[in-house]
DRENDO-1510 file (C-alpha; in Angstrom, 1 decimal, always signed):
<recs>
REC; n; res; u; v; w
REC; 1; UNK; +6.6; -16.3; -9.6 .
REC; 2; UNK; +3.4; -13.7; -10.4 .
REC; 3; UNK; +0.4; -13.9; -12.1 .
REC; 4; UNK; -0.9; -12.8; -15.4 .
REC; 5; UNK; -2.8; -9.5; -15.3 .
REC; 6; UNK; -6.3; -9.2; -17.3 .
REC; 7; UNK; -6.1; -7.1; -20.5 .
REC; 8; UNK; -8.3; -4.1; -21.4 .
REC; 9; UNK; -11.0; -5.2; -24.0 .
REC; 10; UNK; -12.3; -1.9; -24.5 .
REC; 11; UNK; -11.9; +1.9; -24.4 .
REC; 12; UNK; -12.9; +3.6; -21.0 .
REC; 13; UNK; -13.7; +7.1; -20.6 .
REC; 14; UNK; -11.1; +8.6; -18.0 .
REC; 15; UNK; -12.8; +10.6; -15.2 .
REC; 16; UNK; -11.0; +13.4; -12.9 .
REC; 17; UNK; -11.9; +13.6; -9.4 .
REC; 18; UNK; -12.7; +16.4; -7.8 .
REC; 19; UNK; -10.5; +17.0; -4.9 .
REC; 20; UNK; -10.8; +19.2; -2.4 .
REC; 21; UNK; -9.0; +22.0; -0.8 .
REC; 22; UNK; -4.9; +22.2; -0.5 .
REC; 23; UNK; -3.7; +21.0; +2.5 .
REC; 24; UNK; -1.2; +22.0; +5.1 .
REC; 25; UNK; +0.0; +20.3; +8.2 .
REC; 26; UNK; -3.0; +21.8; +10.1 .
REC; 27; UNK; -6.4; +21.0; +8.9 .
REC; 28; UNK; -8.0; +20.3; +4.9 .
REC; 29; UNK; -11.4; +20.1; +4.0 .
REC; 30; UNK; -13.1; +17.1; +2.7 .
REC; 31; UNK; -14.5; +16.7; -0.7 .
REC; 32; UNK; -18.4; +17.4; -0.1 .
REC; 33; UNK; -18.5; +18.0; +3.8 .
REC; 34; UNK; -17.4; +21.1; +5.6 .
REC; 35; UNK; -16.0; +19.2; +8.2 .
REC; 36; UNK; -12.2; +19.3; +8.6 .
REC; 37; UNK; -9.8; +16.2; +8.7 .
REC; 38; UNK; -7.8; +16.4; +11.2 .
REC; 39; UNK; -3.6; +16.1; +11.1 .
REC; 40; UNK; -0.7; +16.0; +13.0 .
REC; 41; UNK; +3.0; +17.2; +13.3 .
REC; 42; UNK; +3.9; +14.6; +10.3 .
REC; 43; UNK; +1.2; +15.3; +8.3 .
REC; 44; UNK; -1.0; +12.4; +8.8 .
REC; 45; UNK; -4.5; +12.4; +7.6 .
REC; 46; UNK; -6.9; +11.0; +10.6 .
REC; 47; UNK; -10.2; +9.1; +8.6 .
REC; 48; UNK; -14.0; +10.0; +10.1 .
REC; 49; UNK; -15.9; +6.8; +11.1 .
REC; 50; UNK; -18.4; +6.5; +8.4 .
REC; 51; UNK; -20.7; +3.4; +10.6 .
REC; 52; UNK; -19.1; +1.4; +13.7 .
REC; 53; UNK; -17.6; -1.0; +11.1 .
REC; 54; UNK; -16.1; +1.8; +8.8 .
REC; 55; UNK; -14.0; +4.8; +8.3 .
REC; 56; UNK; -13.1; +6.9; +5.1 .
REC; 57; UNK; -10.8; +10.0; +4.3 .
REC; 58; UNK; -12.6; +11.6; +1.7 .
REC; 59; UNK; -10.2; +12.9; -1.1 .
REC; 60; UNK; -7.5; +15.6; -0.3 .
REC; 61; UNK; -5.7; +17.7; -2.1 .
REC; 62; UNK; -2.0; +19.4; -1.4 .
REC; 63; UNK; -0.7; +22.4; -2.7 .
REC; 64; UNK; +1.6; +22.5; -6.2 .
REC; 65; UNK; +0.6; +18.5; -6.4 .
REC; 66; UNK; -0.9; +17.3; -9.2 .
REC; 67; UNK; -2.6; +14.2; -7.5 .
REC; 68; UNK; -5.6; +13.7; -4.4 .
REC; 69; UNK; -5.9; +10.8; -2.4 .
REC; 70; UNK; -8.7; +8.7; -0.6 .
REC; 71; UNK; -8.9; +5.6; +1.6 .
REC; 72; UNK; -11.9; +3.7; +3.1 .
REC; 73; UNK; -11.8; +0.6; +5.6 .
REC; 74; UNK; -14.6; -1.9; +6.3 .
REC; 75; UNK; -14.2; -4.7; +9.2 .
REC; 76; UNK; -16.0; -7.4; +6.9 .
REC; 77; UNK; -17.0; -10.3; +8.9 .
REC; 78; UNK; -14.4; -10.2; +11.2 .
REC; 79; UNK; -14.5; -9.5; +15.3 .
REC; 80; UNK; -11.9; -6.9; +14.8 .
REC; 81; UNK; -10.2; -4.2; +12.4 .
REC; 82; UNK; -6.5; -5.4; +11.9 .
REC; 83; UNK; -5.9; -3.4; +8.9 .
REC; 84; UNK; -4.2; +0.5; +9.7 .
REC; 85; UNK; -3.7; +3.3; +7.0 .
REC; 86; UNK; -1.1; +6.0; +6.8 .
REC; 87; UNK; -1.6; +9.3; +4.5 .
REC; 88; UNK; +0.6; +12.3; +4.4 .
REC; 89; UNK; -0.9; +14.4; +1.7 .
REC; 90; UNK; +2.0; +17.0; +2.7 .
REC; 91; UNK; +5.1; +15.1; +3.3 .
REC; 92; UNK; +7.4; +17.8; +3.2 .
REC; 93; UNK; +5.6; +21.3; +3.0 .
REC; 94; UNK; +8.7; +23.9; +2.8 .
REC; 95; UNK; +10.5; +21.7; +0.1 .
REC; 96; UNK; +10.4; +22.4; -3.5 .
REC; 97; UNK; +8.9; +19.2; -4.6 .
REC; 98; UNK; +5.5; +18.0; -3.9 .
REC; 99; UNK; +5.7; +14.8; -2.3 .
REC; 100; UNK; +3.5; +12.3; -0.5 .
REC; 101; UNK; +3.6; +9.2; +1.6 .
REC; 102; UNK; +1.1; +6.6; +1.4 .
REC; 103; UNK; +1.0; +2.8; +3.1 .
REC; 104; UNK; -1.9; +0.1; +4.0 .
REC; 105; UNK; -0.7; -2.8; +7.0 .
REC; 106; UNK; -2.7; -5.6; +7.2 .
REC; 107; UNK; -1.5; -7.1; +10.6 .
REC; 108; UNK; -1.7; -10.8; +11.9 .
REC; 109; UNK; -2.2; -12.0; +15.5 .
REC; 110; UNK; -4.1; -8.8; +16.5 .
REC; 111; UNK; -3.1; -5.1; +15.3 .
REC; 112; UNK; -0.5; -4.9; +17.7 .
REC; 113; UNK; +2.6; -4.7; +14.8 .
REC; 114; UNK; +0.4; -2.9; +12.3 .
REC; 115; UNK; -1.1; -0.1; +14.7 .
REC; 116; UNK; +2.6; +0.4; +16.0 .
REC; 117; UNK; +4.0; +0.1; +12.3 .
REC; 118; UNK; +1.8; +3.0; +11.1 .
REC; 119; UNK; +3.1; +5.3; +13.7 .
REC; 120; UNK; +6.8; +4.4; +12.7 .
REC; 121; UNK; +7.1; +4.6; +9.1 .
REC; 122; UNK; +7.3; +8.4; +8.9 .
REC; 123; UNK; +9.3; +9.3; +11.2 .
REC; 124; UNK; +11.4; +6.5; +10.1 .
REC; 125; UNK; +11.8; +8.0; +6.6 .
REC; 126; UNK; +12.6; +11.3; +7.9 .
REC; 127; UNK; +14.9; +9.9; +9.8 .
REC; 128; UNK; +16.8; +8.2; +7.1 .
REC; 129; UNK; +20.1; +10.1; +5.8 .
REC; 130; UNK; +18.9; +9.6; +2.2 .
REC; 131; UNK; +16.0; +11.9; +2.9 .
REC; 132; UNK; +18.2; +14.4; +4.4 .
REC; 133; UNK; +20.6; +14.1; +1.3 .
REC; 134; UNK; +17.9; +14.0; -1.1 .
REC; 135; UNK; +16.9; +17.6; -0.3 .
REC; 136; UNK; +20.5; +18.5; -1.9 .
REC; 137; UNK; +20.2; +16.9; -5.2 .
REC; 138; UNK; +19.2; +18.9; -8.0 .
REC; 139; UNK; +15.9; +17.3; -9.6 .
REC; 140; UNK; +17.8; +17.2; -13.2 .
REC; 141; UNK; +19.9; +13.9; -11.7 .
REC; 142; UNK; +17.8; +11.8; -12.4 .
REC; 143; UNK; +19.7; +8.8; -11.5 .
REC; 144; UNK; +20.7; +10.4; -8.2 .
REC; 145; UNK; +17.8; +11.0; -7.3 .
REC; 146; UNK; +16.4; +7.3; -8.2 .
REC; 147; UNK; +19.1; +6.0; -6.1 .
REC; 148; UNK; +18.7; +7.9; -3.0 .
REC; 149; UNK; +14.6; +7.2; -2.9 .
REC; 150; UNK; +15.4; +3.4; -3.0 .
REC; 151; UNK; +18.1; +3.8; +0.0 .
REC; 152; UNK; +15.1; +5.9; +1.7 .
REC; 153; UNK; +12.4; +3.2; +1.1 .
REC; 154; UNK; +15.1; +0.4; +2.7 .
REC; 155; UNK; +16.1; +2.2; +5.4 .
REC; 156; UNK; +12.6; +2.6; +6.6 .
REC; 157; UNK; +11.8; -1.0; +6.0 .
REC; 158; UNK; +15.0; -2.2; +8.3 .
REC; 159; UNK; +14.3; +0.8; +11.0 .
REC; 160; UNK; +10.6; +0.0; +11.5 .
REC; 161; UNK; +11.2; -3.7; +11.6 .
REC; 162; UNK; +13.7; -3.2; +14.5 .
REC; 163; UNK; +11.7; -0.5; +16.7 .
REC; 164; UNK; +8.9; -3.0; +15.9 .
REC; 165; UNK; +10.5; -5.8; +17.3 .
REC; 166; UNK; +12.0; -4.5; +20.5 .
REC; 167; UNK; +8.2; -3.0; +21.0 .
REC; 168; UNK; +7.4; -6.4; +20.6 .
REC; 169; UNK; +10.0; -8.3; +23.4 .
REC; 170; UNK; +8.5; -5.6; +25.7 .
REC; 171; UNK; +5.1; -6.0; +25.6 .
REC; 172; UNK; +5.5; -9.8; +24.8 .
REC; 173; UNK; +3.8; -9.8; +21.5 .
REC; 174; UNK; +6.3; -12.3; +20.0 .
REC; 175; UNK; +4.0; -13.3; +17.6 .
REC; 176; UNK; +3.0; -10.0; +16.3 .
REC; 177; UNK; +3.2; -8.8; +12.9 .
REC; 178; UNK; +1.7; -7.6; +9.7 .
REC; 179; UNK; +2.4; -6.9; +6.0 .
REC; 180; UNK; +3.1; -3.4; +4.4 .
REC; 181; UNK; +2.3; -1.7; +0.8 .
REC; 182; UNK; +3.6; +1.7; +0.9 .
REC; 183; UNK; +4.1; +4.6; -2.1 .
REC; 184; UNK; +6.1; +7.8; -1.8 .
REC; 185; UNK; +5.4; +9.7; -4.8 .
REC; 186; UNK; +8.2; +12.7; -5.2 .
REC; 187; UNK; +7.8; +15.5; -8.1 .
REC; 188; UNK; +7.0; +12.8; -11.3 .
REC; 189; UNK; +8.8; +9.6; -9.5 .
REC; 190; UNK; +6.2; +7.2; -7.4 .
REC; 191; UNK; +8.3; +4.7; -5.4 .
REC; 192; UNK; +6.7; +1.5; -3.9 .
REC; 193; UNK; +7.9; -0.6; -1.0 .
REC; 194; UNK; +6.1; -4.0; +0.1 .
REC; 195; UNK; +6.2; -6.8; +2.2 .
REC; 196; UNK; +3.9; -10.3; +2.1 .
REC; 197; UNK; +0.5; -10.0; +0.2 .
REC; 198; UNK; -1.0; -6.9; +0.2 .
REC; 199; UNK; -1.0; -5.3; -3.5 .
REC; 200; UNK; +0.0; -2.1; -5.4 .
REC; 201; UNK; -1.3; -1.6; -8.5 .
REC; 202; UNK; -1.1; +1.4; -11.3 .
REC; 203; UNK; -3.5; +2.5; -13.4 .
REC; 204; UNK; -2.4; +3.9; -16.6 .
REC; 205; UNK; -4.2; +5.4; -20.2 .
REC; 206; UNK; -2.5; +4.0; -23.1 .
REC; 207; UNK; -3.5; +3.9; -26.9 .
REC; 208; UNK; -5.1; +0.7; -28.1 .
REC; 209; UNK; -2.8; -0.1; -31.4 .
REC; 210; UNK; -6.0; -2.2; -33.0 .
REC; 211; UNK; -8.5; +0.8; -32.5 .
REC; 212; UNK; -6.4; +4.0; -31.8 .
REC; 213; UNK; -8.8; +5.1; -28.8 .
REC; 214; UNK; -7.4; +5.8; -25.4 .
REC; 215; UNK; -7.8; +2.5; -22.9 .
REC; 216; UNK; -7.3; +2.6; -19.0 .
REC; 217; UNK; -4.9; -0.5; -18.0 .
REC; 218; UNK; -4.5; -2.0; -14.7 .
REC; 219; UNK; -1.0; -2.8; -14.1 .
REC; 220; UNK; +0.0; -5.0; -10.3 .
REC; 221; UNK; +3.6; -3.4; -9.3 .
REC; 222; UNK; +4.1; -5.8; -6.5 .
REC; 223; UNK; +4.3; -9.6; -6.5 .
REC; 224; UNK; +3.1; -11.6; -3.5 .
REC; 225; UNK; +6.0; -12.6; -1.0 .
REC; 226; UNK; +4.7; -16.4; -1.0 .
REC; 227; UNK; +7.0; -19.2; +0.8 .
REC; 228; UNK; +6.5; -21.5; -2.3 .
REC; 229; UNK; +8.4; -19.0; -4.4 .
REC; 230; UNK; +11.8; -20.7; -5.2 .
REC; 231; UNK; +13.9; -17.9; -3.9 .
REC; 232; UNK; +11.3; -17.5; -0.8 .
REC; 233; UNK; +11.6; -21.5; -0.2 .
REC; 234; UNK; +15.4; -21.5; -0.7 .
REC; 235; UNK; +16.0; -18.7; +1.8 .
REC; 236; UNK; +13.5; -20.2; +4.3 .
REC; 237; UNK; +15.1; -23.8; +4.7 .
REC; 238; UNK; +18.6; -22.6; +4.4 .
REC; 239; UNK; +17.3; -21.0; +8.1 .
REC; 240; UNK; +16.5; -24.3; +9.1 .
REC; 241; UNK; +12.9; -23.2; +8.3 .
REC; 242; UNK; +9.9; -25.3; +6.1 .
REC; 243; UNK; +7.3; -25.0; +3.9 .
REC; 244; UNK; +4.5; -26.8; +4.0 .
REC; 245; UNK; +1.2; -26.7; +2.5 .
REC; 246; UNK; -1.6; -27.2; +5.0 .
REC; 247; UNK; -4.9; -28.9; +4.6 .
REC; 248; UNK; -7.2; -27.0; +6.5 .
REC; 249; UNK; -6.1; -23.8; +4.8 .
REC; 250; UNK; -6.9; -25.0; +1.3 .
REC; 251; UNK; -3.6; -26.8; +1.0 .
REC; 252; UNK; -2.4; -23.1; +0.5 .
REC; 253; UNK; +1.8; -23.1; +1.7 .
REC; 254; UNK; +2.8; -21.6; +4.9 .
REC; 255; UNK; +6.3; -20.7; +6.6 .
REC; 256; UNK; +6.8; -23.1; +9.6 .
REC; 257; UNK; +9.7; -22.3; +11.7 .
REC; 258; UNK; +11.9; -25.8; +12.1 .
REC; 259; UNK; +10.6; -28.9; +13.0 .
REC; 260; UNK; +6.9; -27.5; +13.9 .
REC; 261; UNK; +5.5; -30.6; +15.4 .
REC; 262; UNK; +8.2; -31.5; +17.6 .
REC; 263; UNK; +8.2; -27.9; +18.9 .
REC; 264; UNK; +4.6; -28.1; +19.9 .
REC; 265; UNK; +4.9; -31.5; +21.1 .
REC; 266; UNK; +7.4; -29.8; +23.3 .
REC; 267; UNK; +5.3; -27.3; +24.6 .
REC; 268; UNK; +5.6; -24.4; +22.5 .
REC; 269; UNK; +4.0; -22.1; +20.2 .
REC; 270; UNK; +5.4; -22.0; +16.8 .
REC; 271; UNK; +3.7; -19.7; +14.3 .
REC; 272; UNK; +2.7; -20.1; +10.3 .
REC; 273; UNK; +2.1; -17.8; +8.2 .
REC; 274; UNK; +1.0; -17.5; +4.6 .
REC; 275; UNK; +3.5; -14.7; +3.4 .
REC; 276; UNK; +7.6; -15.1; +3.5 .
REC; 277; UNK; +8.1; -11.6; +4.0 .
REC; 278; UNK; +6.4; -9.2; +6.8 .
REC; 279; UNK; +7.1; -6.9; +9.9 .
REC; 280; UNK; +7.7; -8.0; +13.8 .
REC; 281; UNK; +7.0; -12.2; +13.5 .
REC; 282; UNK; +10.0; -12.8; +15.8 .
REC; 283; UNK; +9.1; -16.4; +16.1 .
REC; 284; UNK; +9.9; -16.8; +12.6 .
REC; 285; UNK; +12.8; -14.3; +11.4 .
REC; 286; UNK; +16.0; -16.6; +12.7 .
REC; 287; UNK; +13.8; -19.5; +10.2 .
REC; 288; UNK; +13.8; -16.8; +7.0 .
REC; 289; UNK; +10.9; -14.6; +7.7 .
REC; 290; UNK; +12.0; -11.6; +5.6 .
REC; 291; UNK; +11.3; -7.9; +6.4 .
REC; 292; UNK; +13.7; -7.0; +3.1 .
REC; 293; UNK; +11.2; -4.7; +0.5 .
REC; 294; UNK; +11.1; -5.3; -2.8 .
REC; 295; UNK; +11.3; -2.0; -4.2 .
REC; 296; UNK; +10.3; -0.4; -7.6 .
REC; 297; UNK; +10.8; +3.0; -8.8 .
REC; 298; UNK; +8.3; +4.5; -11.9 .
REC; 299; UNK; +9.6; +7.6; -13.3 .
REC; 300; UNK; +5.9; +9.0; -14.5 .
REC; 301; UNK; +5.5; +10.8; -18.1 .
REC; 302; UNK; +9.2; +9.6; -19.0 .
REC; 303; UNK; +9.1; +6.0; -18.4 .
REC; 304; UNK; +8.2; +4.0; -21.1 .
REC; 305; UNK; +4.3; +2.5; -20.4 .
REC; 306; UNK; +4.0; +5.1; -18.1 .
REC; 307; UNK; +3.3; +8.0; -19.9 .
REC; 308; UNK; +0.2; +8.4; -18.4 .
REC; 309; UNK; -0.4; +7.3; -15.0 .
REC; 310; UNK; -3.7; +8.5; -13.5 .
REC; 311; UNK; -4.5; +5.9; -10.3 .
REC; 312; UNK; -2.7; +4.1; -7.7 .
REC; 313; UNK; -4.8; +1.6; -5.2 .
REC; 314; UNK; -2.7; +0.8; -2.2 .
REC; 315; UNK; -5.0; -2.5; -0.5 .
REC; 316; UNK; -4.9; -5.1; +2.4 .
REC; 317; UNK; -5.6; -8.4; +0.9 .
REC; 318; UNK; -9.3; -8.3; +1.5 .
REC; 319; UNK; -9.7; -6.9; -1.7 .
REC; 320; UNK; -7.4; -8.6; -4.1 .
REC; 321; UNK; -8.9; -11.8; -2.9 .
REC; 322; UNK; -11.6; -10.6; -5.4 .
REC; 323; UNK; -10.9; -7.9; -7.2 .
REC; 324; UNK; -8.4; -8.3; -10.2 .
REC; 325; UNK; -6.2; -5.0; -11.2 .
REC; 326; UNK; -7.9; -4.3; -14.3 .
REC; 327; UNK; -11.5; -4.6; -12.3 .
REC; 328; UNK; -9.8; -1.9; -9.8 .
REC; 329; UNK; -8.9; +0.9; -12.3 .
REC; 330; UNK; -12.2; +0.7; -13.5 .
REC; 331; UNK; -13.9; +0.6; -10.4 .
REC; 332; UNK; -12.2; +3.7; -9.4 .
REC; 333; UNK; -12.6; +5.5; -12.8 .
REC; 334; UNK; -16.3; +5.1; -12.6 .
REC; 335; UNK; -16.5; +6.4; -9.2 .
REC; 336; UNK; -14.4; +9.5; -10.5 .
REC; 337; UNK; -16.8; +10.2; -13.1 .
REC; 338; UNK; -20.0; +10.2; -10.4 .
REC; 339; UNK; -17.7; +12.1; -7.8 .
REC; 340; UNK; -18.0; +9.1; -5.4 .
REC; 341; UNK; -15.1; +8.4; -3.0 .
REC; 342; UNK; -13.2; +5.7; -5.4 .
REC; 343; UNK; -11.5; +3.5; -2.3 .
REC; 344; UNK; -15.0; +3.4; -0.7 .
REC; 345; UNK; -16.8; +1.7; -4.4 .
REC; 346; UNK; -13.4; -0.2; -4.5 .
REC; 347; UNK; -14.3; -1.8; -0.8 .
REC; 348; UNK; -17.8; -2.1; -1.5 .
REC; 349; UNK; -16.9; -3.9; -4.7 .
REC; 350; UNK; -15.1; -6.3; -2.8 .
REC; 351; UNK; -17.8; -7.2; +0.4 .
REC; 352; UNK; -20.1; -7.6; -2.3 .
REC; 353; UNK; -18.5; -10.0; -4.1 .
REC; 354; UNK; -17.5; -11.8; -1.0 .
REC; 355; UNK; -21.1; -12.1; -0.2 .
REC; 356; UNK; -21.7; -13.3; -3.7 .
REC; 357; UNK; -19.6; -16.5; -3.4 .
REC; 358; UNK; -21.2; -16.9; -0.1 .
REC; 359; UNK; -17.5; -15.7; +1.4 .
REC; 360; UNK; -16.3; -14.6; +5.0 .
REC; 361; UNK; -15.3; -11.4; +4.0 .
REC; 362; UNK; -11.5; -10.1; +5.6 .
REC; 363; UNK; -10.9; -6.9; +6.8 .
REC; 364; UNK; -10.9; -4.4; +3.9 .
REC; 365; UNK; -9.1; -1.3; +3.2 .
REC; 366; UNK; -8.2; +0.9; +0.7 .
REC; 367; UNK; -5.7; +3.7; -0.5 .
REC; 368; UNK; -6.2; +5.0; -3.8 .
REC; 369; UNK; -4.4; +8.0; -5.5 .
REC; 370; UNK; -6.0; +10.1; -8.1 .
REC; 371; UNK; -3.4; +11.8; -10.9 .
REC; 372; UNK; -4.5; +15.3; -13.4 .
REC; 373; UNK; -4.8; +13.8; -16.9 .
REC; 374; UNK; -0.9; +14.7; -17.3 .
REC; 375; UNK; +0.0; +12.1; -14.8 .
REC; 376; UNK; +3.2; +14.2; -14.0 .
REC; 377; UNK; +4.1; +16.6; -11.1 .
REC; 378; UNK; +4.6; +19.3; -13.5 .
REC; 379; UNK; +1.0; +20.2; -14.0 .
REC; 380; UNK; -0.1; +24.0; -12.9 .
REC; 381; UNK; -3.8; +22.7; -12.1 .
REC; 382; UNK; -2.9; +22.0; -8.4 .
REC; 383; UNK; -1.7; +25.0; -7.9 .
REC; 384; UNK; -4.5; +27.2; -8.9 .
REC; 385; UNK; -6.7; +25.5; -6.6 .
</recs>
C-alpha cells in the first residue's frame, strides 16, 4: 500500500547551502550567528529556541563530509511540543568515513517515549556489534558493508523499544509511545529506518528525457505503517487485535487491542492508535503493535536513480499532512538559493497551509540534509572548509 508521488513539471535551478564551520564533539558555529551550538559526548546537536513555541539548529557542517544539516520545530496549535529531534553531525570523529546520524519522533500520549527515545538511539547504535564490526570492513565490500548497516539499524530499533518499555513499567507510562524516522548516512550509503507515519523523503537532480535540462525530483523512501495495510491487518488480528475505522476520526482506521468495548466496559483503558508500527505502546504490542523497521539502504552516485542526491527531509507528520514530496524538495531548494534555513521555510510552509484550510495545525518538525552537487562522500569541498 503507498501512494503515488507528484512528478516534476519543470526544470529547477539547484541551490547549495552555505554551511557553516566543521564540527567536532565540542562546539560548531551556526550558519549566520556567532553563537555556538552546543554538543555532548555523542555528538548531539542541542537547537536554540528561536520564540517560546520554536527551536532551530541552523545548518552545520562536519569535517571531510560532503553534506550540512538543519532542523526547526514549531508547537502549531497544540498545548504541548511532543515532537523530539536527534543530530549527530559527527557520529564517529576518529573513523575514516564521514558519517552522520539523523532521526525525528513524533510521540503520542505525552513526550514521555519520544523524549526518552531520542536519548537512546545513539547509544543504542554504538552499542550494536555491527557497528563495532563495521569499523573492520574494508569500504570496497560493498555488500558487506550494506549488510552490516541494516543489522545496525535493527538492532537499534529492538534495543530502544526494550529500554523504552521497561522505562515505561517503571514510571507507569503504559500508554506511552511515539513514531521514529531516522537516516544514518555512512561515506556514499544513506540508510533509513522508520516506524508509523512520519516520512523520509529524497531529493534527487535527474535529466528530463523530453527537454534534456536538469529537474529536482522528490522521491518518499518510507511508506506509512497504517493498520488497514493487508500485511499490518493480517499481523494485527492474528494477535487477537482489530481494526477499525472510527467515526469521529474521519472514519480513518485505528489498531484496537481485542475486544475494545468489552475491555472498557470492564473498567479499563485500552489504547488506539492510527499507526501499526511505533515505540513503547505496551497496551498494544501482545495485539500486533510492531516496533520492527522497515529498512532501506541507497548507495548514492552508484545506485541507479540516485546518481545525484542533494536533500533529505526527515518530518513528524505535521508536515506531510500538507506538504507533498515534490513540494518539499522545492521548498528546501529555494530556501538554499536565498541562504534561509530550509527545515525552518519547510515548517512555515506547512503552518501556513494549515491556516489556509482553516486547519488545527500538529506539532511540526523538521530534519533536512543538504548534499555538494556530487551527492557522494567523495567530494574534497568539505574538507577545505
Amino acid at each position: 500500500a503507498g501512494s503515488s508521488l507528484p512528478k516534476a513539471t519543470g526544470s529547477t535551478r539547484v541551490s547549495s547551502c552555505r554551511p557553516s564551520r566543521p564540527c567536532g564533539h565540542q562546539a560548531v558555529t551556526a550558519l549566520g550567528s556567532p553563537a555556538k551550538v552546543q554538543t555532548d559526548h555523542f555528538g548531539r546537536v542541542f537547537g536554540t529556541p528561536v520564540s517560546p513555541v520554536s527551536s532551530q539548529v541552523a545548518p552545520v557542517r562536519c569535517p571531510g563530509a560532503p553534506w550540512s544539516v538543519c532542523a526547526f520545530q514549531h508547537i502549531g496549535d497544540r498545548k504541548t511540543q511532543e515532537d523530539r529531534l536527534t543530530l549527530v553531525p559527527s557520529l564517529d570523529p576518529d573513523g575514516r568515513t564521514p558519517c552522520s546520524f539523523f532521526g525525528v519522533f513524533d510521540g503520542t500520549v505525552g513526550d514521555f517515549a519520544s523524549d526518552n527515545v531520542k536519548e537512546l538511539v545513539v547509544p543504542k547504535l554504538l552499542e550494536s556489534p555491527s557497528w563495532r564490526a563495521l569499523r573492520s570492513v574494508s569500504s570496497s565490500r560493498h555488500g558487506e558493508q550494506e549488510r552490516l548497516l541494516e543489522q545496525v539499524m535493527r538492532d537499534m530499533y529492538r534495543t530502544v523499544d526494550e529500554s523504552l518499555l521497561f522505562r515505561c513499567a517503571k514510571s507507569s507510562q503504559h500508554y506511552a509511545t511515539c513514531t521514529s524516522v531516522t537516516a544514518l548516512v555512512v561515506g556514499d550509503l544513506i540508510v533509513v529506518g522508520h516506524l508509523g507515519d512520519s516520512r523520509i523523503i529524497l531529493g534527487k537532480e535527474q535529466s528530463d528525457p523530453n527537454s534534456g535540462a536538469t529537474v529536482l525530483i522528490g522521491e518518499q523512501l518510507t511508506i506509512d505503517h497504517k493498520p488497514d495495510q493487508d500485511s499490518e491487518r493480517m499481523r494485527i488480528e492474528q494477535c487477537g487485535g482489530m481494526v477499525e475505522r472510527l467515526q469521529n476520526h474521519n472514519n480513518k482506521p485505528f489498531i484496537r487491542g481485542g475486544d475494545f468495548l468489552m475491555r472498557k466496559a470492564l473498567g479499563e483503558q485500552p489504547m488506539q492508535l492510527q499507526y501499526s508500527r511505533a515505540f513503547g505502546a505496551k497496551d498494544l504490542k501482545i495485539f500486533g503493535l510492531s516496533s520492527i523497521p522497515d529498512v532501506k539502504i541507497i548507495r548514492m552516485g552508484r545506485d541507479p536513480g540516485y546518481r545525484h542526491v542533494r536533500y533529505l527531509v526527515l518530518a513528524s507528520d505535521g508536515l506531510w499532512d500538507v506538504i507533498t514530496s515534490q513540494s518539499a524538495v522545492q521548498i528546501a531548494n529555494d530556501a538554499c538559493a536565498k541562504d534561509l534555513n530550509p527545515a525552518e521555510e519547510l515548517v512555515r510552509a506547512a503552518l501556513l497551509e494549515q491556516s489556509r484550510r482553516k486547519a488545527r495545525a500538529d506539532n511540526v518538525s523538521a530534519v533536512v540534509v543538504m548534499f555538494d552537487a556530487a551527492g557522494r562522500a567523495t567530494s574534497a569541498r568539505a574538507s577545505d572548509l
